[in-house]
N, C-alpha and C positions, 0 to 999 in steps of 0.2 A: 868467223863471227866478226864483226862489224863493232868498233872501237864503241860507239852510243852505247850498240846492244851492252856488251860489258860493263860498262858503265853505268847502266839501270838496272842490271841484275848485283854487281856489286852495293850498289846504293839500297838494292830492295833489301840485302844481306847486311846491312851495317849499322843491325839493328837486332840487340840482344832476344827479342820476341818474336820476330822473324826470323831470326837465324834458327831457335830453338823450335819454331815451326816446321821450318825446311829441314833442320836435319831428324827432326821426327818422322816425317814425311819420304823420307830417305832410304830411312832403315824398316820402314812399313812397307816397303817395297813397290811393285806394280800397282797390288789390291789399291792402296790405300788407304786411310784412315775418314772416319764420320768427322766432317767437325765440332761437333756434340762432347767426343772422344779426344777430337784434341785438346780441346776446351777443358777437359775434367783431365787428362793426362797431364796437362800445363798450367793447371789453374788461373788458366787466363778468362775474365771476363767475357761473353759473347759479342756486344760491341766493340772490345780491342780487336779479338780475335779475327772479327771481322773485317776490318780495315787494314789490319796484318795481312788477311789473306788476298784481299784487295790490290796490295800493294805488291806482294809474290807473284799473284797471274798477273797484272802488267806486264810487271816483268820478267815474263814466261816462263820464270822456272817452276809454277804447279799448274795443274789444271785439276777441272773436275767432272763429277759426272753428277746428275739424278739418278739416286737407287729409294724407290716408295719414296718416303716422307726425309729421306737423310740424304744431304748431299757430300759424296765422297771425295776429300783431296786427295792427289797425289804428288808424288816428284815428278817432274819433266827431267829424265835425268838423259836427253838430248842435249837440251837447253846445257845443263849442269856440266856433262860431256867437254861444250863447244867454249862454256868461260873455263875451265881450266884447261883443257887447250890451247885456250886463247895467252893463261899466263905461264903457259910454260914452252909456248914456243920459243924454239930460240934459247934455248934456257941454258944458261951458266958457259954461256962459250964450250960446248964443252968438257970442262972441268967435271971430273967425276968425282971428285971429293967435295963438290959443292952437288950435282946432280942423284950421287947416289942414296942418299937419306930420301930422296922423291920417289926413286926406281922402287927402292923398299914400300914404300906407303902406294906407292899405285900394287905393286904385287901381292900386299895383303886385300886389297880390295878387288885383284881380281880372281881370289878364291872363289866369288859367288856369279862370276860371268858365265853366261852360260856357252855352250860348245859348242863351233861354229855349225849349222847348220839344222839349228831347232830354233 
């Protein structure tokens, strides 16, 4: 990933309304969530909501789809993959009393990865 790319998804991120988007969107998994749904799950207004969500597909960490009359976000969690990849290349010379507390937190999150070859 490409120093901009990062840097517009960081930017899209460094914002307590989009942050609380994105990790809604997150933990919703593939499916996704309505924005209707996020809207009443975040008590965000529909025009904040909007411009929040505006601001995450720029910068490609969600997409969506049309299903009927509601349209579905989700995570882009390529996207999401490639920025923290992006900061932890390289990461801590090293040093595993500074890398290890990361090892731990990626390997509770990879409880839900699924098994190579599905």
């Amino acid at each position: 990933m490409d120093r901009q790319a990062v840097v517009a998804s960081l930017s899209a991120l460094a914002h307590e309304g989009r942050l609380d988007i994105f990790r809604l969107l997150v933990k919703a998994g593939p499916q996704g969530t309505p924005a209707g749904e996020i809207a009443r799950r975040l008590a965000v207004m529909p025009n904040a909501l909007s411009a929040n969500l505006k601001v995450l597909s720029h910068a490609g960490l969600i997409g969506s789809r049309r299903q009927g009359r509601s349209i579905i976000y989700r995570a882009n969690y390529s996207a999401m993959t490639d920025v923290l990849g992006f900061l932890m290349e390289d990461c801590c010379g090293g040093d595993a009393a500074i890398c290890g507390p990361l090892v731990e937190i990626a390997n509770r999150a990879a409880c839900c990865a699924e098994p190579p070859g599905l």
